[in-house]
mmCIF file of the C-alpha atoms, coordinates in Angstrom:
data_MODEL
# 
_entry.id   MODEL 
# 
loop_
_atom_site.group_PDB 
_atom_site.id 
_atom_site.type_symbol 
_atom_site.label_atom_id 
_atom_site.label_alt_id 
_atom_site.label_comp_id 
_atom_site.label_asym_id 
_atom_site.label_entity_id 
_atom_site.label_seq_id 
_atom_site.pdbx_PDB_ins_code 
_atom_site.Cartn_x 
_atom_site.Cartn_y 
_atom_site.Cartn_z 
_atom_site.occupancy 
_atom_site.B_iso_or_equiv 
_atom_site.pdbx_formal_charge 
_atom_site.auth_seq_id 
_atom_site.auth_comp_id 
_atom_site.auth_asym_id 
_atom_site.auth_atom_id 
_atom_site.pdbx_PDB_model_num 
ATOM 1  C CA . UNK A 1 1  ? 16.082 -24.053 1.690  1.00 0.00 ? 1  UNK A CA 1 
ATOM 2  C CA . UNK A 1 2  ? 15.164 -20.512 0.590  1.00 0.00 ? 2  UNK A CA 1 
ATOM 3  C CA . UNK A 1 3  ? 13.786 -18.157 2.946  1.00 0.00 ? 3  UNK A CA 1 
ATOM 4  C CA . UNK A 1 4  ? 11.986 -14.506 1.596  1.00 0.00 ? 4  UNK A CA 1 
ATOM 5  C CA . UNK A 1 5  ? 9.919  -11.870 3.630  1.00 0.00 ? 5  UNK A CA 1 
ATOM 6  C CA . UNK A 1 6  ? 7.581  -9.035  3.218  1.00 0.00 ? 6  UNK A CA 1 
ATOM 7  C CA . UNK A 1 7  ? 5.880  -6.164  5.439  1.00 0.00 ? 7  UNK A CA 1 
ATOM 8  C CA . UNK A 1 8  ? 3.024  -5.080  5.069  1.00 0.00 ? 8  UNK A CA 1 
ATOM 9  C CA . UNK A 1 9  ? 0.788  -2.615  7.499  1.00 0.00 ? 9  UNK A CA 1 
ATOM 10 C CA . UNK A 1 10 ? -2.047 -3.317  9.898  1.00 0.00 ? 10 UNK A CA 1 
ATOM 11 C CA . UNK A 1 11 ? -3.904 -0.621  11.399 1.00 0.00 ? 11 UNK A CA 1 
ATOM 12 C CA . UNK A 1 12 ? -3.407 0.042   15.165 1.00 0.00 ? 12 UNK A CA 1 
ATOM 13 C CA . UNK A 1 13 ? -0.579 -3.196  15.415 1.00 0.00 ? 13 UNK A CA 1 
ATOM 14 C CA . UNK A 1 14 ? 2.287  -1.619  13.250 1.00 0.00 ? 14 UNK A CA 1 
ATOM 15 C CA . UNK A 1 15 ? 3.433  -3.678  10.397 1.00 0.00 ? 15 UNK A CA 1 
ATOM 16 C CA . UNK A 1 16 ? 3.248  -7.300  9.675  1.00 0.00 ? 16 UNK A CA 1 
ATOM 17 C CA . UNK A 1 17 ? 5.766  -9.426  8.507  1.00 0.00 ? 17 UNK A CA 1 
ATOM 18 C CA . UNK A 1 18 ? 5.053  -12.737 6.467  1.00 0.00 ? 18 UNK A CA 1 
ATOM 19 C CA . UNK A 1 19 ? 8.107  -15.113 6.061  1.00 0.00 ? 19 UNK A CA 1 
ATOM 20 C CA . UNK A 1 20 ? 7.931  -17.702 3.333  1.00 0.00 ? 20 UNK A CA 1 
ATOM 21 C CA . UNK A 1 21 ? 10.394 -20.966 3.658  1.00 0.00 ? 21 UNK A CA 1 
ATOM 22 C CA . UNK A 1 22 ? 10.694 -22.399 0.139  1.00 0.00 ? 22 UNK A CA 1 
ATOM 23 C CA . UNK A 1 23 ? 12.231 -26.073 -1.096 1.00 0.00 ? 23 UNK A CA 1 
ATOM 24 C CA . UNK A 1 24 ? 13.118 -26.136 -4.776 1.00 0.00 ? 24 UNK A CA 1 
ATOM 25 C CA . UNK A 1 25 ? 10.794 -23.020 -5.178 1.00 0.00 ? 25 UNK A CA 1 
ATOM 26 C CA . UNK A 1 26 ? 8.239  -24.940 -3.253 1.00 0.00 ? 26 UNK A CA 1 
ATOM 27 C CA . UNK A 1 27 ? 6.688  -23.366 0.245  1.00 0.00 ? 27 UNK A CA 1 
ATOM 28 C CA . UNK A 1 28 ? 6.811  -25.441 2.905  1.00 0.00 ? 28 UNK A CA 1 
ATOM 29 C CA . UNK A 1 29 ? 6.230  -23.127 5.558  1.00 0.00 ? 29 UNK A CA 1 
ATOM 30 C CA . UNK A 1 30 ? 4.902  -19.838 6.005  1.00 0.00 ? 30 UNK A CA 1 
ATOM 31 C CA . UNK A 1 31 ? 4.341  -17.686 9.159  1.00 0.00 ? 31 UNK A CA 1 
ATOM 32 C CA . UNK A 1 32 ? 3.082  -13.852 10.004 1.00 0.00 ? 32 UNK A CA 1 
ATOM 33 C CA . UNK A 1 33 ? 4.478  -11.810 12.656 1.00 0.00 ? 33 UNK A CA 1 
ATOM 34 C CA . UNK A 1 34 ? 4.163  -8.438  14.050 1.00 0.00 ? 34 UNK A CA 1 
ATOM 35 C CA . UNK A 1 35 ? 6.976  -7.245  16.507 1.00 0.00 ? 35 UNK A CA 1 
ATOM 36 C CA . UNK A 1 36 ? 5.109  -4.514  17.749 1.00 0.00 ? 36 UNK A CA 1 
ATOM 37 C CA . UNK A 1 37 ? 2.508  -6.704  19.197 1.00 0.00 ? 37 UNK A CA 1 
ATOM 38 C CA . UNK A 1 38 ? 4.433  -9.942  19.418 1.00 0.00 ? 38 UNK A CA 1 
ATOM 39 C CA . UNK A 1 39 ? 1.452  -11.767 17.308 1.00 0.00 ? 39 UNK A CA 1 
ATOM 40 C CA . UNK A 1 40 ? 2.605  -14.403 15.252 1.00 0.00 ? 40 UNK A CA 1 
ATOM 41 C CA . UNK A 1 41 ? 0.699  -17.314 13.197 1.00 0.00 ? 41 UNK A CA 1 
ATOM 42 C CA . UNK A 1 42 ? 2.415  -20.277 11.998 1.00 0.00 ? 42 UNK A CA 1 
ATOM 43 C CA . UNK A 1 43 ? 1.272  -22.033 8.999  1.00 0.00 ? 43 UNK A CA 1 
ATOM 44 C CA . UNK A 1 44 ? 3.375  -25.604 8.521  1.00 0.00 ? 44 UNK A CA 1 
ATOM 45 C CA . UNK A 1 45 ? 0.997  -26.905 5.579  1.00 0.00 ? 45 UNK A CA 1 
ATOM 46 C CA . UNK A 1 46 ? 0.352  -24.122 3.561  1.00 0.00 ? 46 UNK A CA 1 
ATOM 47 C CA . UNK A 1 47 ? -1.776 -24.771 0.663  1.00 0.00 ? 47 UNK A CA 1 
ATOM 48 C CA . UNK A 1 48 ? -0.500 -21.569 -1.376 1.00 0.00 ? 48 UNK A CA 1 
ATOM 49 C CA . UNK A 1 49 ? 2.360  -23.724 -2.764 1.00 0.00 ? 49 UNK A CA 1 
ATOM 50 C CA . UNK A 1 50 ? 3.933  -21.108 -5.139 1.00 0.00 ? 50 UNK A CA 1 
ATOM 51 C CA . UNK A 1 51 ? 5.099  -17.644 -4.284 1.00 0.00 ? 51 UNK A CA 1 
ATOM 52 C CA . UNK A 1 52 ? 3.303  -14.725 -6.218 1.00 0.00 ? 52 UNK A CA 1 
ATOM 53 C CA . UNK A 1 53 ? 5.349  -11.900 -7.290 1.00 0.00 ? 53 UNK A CA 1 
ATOM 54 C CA . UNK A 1 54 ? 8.568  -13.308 -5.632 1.00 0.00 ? 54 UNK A CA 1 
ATOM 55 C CA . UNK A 1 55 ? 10.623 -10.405 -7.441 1.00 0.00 ? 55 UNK A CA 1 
ATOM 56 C CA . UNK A 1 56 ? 8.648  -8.142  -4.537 1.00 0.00 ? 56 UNK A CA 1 
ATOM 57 C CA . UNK A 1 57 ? 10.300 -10.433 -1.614 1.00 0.00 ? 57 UNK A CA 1 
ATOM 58 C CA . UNK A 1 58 ? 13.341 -10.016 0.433  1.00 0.00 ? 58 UNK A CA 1 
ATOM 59 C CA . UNK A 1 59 ? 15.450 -12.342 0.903  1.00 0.00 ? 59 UNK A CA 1 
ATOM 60 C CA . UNK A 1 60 ? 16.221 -13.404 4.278  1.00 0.00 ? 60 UNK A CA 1 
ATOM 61 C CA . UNK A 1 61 ? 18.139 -16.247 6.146  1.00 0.00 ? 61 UNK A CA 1 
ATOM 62 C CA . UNK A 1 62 ? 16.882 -19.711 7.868  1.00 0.00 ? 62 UNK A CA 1 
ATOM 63 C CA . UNK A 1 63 ? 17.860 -18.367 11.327 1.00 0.00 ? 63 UNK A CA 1 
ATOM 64 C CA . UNK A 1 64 ? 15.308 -15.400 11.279 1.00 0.00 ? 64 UNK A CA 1 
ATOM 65 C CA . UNK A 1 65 ? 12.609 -17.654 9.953  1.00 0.00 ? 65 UNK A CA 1 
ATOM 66 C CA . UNK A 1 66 ? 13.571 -20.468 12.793 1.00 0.00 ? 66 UNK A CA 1 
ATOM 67 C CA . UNK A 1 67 ? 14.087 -18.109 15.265 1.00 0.00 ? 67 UNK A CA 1 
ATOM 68 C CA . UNK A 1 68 ? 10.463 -16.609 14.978 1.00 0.00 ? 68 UNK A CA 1 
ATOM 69 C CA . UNK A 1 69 ? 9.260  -20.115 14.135 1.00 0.00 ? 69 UNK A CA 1 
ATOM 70 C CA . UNK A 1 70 ? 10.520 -21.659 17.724 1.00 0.00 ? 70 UNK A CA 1 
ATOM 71 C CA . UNK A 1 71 ? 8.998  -18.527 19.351 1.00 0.00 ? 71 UNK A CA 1 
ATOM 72 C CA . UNK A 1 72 ? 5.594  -19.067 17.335 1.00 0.00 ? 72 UNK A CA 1 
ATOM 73 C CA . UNK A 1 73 ? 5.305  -22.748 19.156 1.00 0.00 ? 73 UNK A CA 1 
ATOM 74 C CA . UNK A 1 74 ? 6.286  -21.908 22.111 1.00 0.00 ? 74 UNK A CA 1 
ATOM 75 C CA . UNK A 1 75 ? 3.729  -19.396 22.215 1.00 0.00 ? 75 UNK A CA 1 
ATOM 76 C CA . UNK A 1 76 ? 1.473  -21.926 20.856 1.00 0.00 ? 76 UNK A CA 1 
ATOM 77 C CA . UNK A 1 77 ? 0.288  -20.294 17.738 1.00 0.00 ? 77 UNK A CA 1 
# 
């Protein structure tokens, strides 16, 4: 598995944080999340199946993703 991010800003929340899991350049999973609120939204069937522009992404690591994942259920987003 492959795991990218990206911020972007919301007015009056602070900045938003999408996190893309990818199989074989595939998404499987995506999810939003803003820290400064503690919002997240899980989406575990995507139907955006390719990433756009992946050269704008970060790359991050499965334990961020899961970690904020986890949370996101627990919270029951």
């Amino acid at each position: 598995m492959e795991y990218y991010k990206i911020a972007q800003p919301v007015p009056g929340k602070g900045m938003a944080w999408t996190y893309y899991e990818l199989e074989e350049e595939k998404i499987k999973r995506i999810l939003t999340h803003i820290p400064e609120t503690g919002e997240t939204t899980l989406y575990p069937k995507p139907k955006m199946k390719t990433l756009f522009q992946p050269e704008r992404l970060t790359q991050t690591d499965a334990e961020e993703f899961l970690e904020i994942w986890k949370s996101g259920e627990a919270a029951g987003s």
